[in-house]
ZADO-1210 file (C-alpha; in nm, 4 decimals, padded with zeros to 6 digits):
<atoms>
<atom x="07.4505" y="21.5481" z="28.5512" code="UNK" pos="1"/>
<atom x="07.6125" y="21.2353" z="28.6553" code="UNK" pos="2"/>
<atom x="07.9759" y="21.2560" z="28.8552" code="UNK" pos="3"/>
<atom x="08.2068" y="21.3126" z="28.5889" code="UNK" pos="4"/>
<atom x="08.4787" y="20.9963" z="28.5744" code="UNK" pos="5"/>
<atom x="08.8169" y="21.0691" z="28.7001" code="UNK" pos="6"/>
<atom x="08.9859" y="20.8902" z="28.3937" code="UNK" pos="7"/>
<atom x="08.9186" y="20.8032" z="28.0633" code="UNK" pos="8"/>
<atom x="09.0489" y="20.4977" z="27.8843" code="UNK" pos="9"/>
<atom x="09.0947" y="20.4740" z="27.4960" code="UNK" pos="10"/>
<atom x="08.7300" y="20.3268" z="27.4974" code="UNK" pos="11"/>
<atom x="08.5573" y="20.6216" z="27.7040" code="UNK" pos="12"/>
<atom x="08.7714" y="20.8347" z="27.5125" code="UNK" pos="13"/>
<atom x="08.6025" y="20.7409" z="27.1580" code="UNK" pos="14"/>
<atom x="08.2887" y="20.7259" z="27.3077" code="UNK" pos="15"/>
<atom x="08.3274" y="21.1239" z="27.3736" code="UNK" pos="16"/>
<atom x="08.4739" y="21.2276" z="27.0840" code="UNK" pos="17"/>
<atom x="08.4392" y="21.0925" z="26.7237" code="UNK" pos="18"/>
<atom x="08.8272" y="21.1098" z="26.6527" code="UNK" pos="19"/>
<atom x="08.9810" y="20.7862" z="26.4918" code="UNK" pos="20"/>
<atom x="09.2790" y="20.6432" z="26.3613" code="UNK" pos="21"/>
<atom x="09.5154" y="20.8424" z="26.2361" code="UNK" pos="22"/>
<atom x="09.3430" y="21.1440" z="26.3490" code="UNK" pos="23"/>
<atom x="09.2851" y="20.9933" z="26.7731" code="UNK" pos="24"/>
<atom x="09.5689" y="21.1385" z="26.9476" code="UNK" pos="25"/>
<atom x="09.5068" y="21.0892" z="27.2634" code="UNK" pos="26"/>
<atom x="09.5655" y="20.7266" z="27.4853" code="UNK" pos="27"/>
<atom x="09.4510" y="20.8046" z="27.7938" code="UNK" pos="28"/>
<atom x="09.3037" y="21.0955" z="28.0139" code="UNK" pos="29"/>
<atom x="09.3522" y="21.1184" z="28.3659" code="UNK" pos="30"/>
<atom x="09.3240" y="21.3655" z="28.6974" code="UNK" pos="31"/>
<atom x="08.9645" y="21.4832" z="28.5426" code="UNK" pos="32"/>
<atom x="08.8666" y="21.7410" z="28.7199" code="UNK" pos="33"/>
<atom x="08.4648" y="21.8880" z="28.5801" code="UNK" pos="34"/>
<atom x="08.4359" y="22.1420" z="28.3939" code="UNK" pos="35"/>
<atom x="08.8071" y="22.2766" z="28.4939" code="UNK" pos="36"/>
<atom x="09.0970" y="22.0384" z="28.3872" code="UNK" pos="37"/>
<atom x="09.2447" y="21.6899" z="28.2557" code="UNK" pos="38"/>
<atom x="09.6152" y="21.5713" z="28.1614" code="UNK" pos="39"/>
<atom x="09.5786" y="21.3913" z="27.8804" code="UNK" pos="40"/>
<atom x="09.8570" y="21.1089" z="27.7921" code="UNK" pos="41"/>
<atom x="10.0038" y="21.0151" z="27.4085" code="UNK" pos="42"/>
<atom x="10.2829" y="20.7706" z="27.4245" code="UNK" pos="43"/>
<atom x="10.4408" y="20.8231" z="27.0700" code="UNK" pos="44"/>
<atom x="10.5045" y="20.5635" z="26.8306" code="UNK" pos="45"/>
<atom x="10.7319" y="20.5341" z="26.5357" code="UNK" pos="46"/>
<atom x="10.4516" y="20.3374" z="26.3853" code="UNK" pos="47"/>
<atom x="10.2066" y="20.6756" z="26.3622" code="UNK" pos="48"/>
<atom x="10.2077" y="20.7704" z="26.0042" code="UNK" pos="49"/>
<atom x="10.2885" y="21.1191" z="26.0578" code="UNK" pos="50"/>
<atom x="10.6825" y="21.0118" z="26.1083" code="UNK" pos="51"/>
<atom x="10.6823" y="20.8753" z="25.7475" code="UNK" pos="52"/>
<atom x="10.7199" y="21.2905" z="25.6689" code="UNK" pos="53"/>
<atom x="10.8395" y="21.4592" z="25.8975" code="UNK" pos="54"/>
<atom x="11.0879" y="21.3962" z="25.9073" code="UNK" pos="55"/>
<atom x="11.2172" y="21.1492" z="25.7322" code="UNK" pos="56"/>
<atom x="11.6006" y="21.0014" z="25.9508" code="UNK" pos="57"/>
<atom x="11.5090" y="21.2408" z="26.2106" code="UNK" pos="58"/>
<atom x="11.1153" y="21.2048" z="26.3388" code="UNK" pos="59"/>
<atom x="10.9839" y="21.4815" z="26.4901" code="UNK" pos="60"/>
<atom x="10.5669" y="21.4683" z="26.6166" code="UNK" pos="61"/>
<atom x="10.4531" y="21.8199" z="26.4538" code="UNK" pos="62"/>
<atom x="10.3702" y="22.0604" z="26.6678" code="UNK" pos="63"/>
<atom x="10.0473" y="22.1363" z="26.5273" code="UNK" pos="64"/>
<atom x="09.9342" y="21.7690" z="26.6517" code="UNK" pos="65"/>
<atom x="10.0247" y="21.8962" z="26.9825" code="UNK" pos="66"/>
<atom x="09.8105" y="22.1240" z="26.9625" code="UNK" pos="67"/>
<atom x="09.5161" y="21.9194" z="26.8297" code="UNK" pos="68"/>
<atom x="09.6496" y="21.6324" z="27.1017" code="UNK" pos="69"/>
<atom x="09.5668" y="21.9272" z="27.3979" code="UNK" pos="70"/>
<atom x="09.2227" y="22.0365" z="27.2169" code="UNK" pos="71"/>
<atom x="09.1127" y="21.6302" z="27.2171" code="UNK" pos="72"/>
<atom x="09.1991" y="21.6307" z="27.5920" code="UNK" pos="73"/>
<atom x="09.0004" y="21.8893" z="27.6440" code="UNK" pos="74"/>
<atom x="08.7156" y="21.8052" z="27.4281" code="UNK" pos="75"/>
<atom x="08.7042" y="21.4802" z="27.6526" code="UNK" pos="76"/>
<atom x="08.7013" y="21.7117" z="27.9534" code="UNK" pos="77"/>
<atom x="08.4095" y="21.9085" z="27.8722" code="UNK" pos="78"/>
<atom x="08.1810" y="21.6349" z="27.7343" code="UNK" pos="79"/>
<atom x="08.2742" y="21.4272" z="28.0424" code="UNK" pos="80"/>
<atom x="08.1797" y="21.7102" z="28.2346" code="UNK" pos="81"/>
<atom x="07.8676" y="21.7844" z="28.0679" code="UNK" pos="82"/>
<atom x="07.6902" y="21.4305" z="28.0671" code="UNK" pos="83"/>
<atom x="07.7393" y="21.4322" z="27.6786" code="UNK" pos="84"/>
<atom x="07.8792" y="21.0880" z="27.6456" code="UNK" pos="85"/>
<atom x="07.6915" y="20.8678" z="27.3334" code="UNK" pos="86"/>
<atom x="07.5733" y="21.1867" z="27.1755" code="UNK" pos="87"/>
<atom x="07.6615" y="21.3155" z="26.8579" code="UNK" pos="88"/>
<atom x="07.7983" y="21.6456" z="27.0423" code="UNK" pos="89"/>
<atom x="08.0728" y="21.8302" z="26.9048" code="UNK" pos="90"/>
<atom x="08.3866" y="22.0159" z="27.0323" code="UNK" pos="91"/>
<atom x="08.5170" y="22.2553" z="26.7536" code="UNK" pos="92"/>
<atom x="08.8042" y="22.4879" z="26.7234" code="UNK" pos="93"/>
<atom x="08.7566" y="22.8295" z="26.6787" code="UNK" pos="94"/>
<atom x="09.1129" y="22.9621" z="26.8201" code="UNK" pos="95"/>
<atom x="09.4512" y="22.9589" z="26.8694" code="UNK" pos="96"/>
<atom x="09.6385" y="23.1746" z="27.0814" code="UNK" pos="97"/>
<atom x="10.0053" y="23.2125" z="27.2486" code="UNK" pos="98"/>
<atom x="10.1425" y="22.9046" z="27.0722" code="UNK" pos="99"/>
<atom x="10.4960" y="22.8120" z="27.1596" code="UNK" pos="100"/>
<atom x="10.7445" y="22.5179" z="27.0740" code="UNK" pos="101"/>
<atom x="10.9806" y="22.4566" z="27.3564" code="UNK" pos="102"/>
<atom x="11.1310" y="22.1148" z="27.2746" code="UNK" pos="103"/>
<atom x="11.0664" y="21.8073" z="27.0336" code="UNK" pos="104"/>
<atom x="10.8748" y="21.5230" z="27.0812" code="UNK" pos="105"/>
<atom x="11.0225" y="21.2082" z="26.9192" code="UNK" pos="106"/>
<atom x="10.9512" y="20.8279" z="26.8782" code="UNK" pos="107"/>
<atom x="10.8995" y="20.6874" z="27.2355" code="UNK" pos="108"/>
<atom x="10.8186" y="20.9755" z="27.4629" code="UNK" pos="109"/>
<atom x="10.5545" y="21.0075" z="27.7052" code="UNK" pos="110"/>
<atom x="10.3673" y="21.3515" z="27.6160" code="UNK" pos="111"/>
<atom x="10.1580" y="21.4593" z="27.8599" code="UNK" pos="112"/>
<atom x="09.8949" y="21.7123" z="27.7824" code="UNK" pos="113"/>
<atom x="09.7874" y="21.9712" z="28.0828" code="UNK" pos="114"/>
<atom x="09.4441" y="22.1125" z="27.9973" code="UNK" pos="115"/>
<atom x="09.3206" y="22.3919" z="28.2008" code="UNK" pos="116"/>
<atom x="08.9791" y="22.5703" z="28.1733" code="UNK" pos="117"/>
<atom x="09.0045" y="22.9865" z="28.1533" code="UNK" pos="118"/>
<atom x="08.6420" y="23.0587" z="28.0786" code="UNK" pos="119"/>
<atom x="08.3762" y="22.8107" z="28.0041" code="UNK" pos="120"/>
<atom x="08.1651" y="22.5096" z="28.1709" code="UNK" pos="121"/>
<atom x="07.7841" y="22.4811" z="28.2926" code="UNK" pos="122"/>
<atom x="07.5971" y="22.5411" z="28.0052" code="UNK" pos="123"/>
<atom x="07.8486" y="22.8027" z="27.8028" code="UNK" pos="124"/>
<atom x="07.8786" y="22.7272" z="27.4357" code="UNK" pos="125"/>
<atom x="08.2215" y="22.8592" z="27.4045" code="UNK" pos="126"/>
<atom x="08.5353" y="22.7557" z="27.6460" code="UNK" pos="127"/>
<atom x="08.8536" y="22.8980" z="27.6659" code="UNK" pos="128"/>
<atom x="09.1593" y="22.7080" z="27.7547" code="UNK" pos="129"/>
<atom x="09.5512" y="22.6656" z="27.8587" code="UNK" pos="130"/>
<atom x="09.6887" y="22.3781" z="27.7104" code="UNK" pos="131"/>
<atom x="10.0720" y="22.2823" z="27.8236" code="UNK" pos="132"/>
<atom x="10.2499" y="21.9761" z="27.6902" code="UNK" pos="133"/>
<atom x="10.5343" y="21.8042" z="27.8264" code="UNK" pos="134"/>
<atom x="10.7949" y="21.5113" z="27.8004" code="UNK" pos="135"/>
<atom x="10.9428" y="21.3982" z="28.1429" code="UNK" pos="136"/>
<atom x="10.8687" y="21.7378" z="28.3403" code="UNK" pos="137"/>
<atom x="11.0144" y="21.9507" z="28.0512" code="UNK" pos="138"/>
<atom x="10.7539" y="22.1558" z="27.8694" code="UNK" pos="139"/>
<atom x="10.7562" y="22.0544" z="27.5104" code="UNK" pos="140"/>
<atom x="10.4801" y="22.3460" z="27.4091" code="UNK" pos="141"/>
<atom x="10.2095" y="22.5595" z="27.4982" code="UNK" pos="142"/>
<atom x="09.8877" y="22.6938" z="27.3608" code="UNK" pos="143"/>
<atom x="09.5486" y="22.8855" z="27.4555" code="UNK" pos="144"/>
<atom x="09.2756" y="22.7865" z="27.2639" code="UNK" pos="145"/>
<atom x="08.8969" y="22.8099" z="27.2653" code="UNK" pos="146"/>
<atom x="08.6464" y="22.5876" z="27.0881" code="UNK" pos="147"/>
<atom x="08.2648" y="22.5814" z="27.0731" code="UNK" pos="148"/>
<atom x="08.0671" y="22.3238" z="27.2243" code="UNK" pos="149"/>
<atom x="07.7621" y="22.1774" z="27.0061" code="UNK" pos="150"/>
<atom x="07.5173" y="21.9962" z="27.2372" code="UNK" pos="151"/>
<atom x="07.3257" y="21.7504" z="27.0558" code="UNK" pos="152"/>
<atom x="07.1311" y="21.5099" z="27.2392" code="UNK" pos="153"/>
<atom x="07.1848" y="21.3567" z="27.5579" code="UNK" pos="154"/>
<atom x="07.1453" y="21.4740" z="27.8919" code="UNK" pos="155"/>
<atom x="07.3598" y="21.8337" z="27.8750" code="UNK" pos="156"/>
<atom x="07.1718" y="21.9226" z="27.5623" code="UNK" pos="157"/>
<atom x="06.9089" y="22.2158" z="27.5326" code="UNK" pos="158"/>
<atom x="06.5578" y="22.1554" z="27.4199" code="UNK" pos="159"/>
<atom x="06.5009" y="22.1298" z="27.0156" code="UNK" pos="160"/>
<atom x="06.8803" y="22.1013" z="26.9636" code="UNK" pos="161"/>
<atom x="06.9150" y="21.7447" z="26.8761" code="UNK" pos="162"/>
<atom x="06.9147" y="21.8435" z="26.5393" code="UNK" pos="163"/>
</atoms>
């Protein structure tokens, strides 16, 4: 395993995850700490197409994208972590747990997406985490979550599973 990177621009990020536009939610993810925990950073646009319907005079980002936003962060994370950059690798979502809306997010905040790491890492499959979002210090929501881990290829991958 190489030393995982300590930040991850919008071009590392899409190298780790196969996300895209409309569906990429994360800009930036920084303080990456292996196998254990990122904050991941969305500056909100009106622009996103999202805010065309919901709501319409009064946009709100849905909540549910928060949640994905968190699961992308750590998704990055863990195939940082695991050497699984340029593979076709997969994070999927199994779970959600102990979600909470505190406060909205609107056109021009800074949301930024605290991923922690309750079970998982090494060579686990499935990974548990706490995901906390918030604007300006205020926590905006709050999730567990816990997602399976598809190796497929590349240097974090088990034998015969490039499949």
């Amino acid at each position: 395993m190489t030393d995982t990177p300590q930040v991850a621009d919008i071009a590392l990020i899409q190298r780790c995850i196969p996300h895209r536009y409309p569906f990429l939610l994360i800009d930036r993810v920084e303080d990456i700490v292996a196998d254990r925990s990122a904050v991941g950073i969305k500056m909100v646009s009106f622009n996103e197409p999202q805010f065309q319907g919901h709501f319409p005079g009064t946009p709100i980002f849905p909540g549910v994208q928060i949640i994905e936003a968190m699961a992308q962060t750590a998704a990055v994370m863990a195939m940082l972590s695991q050497d699984l950059l340029d593979t076709d690798s997969l994070v999927y979502f199994m779970g959600i747990d102990k979600a909470r809306f505190r406060r909205k997010v609107v056109p021009g905040d800074r949301m930024e997406l605290h991923v922690k790491t309750l079970r998982g890492g090494g060579s686990a499959k499935v990974w548990k985490f706490e995901g906390r979002a918030s604007v300006e210090g205020e926590l905006a929501a709050e999730a567990q979550f816990t997602a399976m881990l598809d190796r497929r290829g590349g240097a974090g991958a088990e034998a015969g599973d490039e499949g």
